[in-house]
RODO-2510 file (C-alpha; in nm, 4 decimals, decimal comma):
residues 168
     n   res          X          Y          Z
     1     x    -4,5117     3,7710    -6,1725
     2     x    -4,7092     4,0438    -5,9724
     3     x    -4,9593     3,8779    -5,7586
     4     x    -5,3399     3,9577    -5,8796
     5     x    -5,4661     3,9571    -5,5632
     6     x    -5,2567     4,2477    -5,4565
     7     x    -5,2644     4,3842    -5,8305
     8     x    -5,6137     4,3350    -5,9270
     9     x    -5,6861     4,0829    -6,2194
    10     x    -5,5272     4,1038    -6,4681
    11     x    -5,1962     4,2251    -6,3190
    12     x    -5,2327     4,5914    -6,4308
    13     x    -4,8367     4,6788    -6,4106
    14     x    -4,8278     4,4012    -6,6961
    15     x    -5,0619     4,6201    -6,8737
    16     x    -4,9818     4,9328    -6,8931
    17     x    -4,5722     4,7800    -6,9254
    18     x    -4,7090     4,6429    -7,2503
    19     x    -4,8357     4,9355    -7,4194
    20     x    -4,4932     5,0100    -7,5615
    21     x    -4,5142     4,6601    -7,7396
    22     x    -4,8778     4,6594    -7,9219
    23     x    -4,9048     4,6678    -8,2764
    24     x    -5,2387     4,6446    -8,3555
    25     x    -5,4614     4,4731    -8,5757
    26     x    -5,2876     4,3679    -8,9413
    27     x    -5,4142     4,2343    -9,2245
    28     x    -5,4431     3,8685    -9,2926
    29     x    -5,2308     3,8568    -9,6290
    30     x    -4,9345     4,1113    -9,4467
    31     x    -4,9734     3,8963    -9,1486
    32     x    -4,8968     3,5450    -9,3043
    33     x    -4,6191     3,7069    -9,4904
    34     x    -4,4270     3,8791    -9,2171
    35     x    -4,4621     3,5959    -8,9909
    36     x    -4,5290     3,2788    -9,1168
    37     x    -4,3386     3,3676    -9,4811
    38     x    -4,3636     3,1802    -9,8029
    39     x    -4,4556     2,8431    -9,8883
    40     x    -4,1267     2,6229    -9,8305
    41     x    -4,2412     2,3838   -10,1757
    42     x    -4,4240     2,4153   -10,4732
    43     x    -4,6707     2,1422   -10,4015
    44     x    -4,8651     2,3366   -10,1342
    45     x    -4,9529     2,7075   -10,1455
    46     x    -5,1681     2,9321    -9,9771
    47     x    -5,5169     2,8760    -9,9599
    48     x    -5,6848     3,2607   -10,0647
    49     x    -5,8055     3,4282    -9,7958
    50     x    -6,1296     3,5518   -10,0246
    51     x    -6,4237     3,5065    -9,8062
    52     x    -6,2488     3,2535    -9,6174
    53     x    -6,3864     3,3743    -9,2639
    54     x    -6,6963     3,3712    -9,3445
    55     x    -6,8201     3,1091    -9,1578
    56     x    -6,7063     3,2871    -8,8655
    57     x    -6,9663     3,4637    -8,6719
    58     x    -6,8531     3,8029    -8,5329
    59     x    -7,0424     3,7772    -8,2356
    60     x    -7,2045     3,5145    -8,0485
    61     x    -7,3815     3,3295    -7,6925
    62     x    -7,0273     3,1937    -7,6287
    63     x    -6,6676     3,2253    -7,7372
    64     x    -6,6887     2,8400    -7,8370
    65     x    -6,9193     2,9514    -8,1359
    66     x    -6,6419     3,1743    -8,2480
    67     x    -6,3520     2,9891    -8,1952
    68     x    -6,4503     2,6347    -8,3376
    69     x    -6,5512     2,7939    -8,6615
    70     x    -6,2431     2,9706    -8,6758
    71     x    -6,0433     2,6475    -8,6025
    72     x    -6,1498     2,4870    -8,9035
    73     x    -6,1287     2,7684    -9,1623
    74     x    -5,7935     2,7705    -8,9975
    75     x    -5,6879     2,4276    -9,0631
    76     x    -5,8458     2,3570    -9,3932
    77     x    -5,6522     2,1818    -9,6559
    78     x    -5,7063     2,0320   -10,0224
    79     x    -5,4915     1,8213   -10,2122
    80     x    -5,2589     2,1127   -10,3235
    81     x    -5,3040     2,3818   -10,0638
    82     x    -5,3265     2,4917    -9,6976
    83     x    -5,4102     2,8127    -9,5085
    84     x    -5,1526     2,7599    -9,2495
    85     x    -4,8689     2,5851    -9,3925
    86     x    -4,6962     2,3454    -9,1648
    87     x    -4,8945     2,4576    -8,8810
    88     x    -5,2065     2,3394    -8,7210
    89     x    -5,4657     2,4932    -8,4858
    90     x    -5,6219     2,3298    -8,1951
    91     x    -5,8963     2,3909    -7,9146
    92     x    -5,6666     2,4486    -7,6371
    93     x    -5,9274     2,5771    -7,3763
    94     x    -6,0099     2,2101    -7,3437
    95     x    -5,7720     2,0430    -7,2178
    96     x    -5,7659     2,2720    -6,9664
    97     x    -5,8527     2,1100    -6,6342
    98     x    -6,0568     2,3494    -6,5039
    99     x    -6,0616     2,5972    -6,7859
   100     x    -6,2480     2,8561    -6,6013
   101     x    -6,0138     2,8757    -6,2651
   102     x    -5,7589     3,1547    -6,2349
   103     x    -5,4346     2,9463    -6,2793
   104     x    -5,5776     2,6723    -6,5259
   105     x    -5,7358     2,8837    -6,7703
   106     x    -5,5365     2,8169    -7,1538
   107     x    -5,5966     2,9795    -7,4545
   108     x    -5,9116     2,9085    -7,6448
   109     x    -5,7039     2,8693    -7,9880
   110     x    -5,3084     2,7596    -8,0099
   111     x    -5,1094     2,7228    -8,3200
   112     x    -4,8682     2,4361    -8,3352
   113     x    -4,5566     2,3539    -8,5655
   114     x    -4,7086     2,0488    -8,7381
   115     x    -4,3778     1,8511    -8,6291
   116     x    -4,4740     1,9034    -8,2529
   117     x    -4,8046     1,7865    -8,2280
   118     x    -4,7273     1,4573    -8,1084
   119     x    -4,5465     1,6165    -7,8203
   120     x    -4,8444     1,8388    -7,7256
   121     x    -5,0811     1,5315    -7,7456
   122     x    -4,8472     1,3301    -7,5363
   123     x    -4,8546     1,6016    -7,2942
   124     x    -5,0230     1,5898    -6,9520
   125     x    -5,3665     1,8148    -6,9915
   126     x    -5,3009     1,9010    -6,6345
   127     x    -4,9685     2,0615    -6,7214
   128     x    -4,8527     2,3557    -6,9103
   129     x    -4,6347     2,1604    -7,1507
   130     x    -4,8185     2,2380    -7,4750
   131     x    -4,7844     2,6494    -7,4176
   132     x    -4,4119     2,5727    -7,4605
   133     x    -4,4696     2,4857    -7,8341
   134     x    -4,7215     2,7580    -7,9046
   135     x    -4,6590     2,9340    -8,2261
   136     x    -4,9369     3,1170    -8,1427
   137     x    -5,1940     3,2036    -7,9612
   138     x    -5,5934     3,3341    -8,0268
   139     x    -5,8163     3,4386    -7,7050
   140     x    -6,1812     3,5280    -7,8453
   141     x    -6,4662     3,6657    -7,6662
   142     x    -6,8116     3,6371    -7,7528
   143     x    -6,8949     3,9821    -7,8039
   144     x    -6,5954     4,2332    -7,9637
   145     x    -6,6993     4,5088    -7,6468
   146     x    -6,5626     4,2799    -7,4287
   147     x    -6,2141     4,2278    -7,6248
   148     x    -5,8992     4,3331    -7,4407
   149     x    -5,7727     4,5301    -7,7254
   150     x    -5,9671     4,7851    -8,0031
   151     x    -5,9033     4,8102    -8,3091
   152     x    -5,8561     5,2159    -8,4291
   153     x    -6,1338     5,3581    -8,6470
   154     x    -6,0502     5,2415    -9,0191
   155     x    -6,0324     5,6305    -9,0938
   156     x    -5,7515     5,6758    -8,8672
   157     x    -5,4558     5,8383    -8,9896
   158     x    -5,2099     5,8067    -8,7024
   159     x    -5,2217     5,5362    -8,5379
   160     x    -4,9393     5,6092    -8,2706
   161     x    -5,2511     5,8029    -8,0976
   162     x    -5,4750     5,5537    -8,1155
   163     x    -5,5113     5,3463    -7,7318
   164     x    -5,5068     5,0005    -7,8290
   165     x    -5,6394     4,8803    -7,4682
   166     x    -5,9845     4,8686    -7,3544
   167     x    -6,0527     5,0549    -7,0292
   168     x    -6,3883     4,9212    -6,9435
***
C-alpha cells in the first residue's frame, strides 16, 4: 500500500488505478439479481423494493442519520420474506475503536453471510477480523456532494464518457 503521507489521502495512484474497474450506479432489482441471485427456497422471497427506501433520508446533519435508516430497511423480515436473503447488515463504524483515526476508520454499513455472524461478533472490535467476512460494504456521507463517486445524468446515453469520480 502507497503511503498517504507521501501520496496524499486517499492514496491517489489507488484512484486513478481504479477507474478501469467502476461500474457505476445499478438498479436495486438488477443488483440483487446479478449478485446476490434467487431465493435458494420457496418459503422466503424477496421483499419488493416498492417504496422500500423511503425512510431513508437523502441527505442529512450526519452520515449516522442515513445509514441507520438504511440498516433496517435493509434487514427487514416478515414471516415469509426478506430483503436480503441469508444476509444481514450491521453498523460497522462502531465497533471501530477510534472510528474517526486514519487506520481505524471501518465502514459505516457491512453485509454479512448470516452463517458468519457469530464469528464477526466473537471478533476483537480492535481488530480487522470482521472485514474478512464482508459481503459487502456501504460508506455514506451526509450530503451526496461530498460522495466519492457521481452518478451520470439519468439522460446519459454513453456512459463509458461519463467520470464516475468526484474531483472536488
Amino acid at each position: 500500500m502507497r503511503d498517504p503521507n507521501v501520496y496524499g489521502y486517499p492514496p491517489v495512484g489507488h484512484i486513478w488505478d481504479m477507474q478501469k474497474h467502476i461500474l457505476g450506479p445499478m438498479p436495486v432489482e438488477a443488483f440483487v439479481k446479478a449478485f446476490v441471485g434467487p431465493p435458494v427456497s420457496d418459503a422466503h422471497t424477496p421483499l419488493s423494493a416498492h417504496n422500500a427506501f423511503k425512510s431513508v433520508p437523502p441527505t442529512a446533519e450526519t452520515p449516522a442519520q442515513i445509514y441507520e435508516p438504511l440498516i433496517v430497511t435493509l434487514n427487514k423480515r416478515t414471516k415469509h420474506k426478506t430483503r436480503c436473503l441469508g444476509f444481514v447488515c450491521e453498523d460497522t463504524a462502531r465497533r471501530s475503536v477510534h472510528p474517526r483515526r486514519l487506520g481505524y476508520a471501518k465502514p459505516h454499513v457491512t453485509c454479512f453471510a448470516e452463517q458468519n455472524l457469530q464469528s464477526v461478533h466473537r471478533s476483537d472490535p480492535r481488530s480487522r477480523t470482521e472485514l474478512g467476512y464482508a459481503e459487502l460494504f456501504i460508506q455514506v456521507t451526509a450530503n451526496a456532494s461530498h460522495d466519492f463517486f457521481v452518478d451520470p445524468p439519468i439522460d446519459i446515453h454513453d456512459r463509458t464518457t461519463h467520470d464516475f469520480l468526484a474531483h472536488t
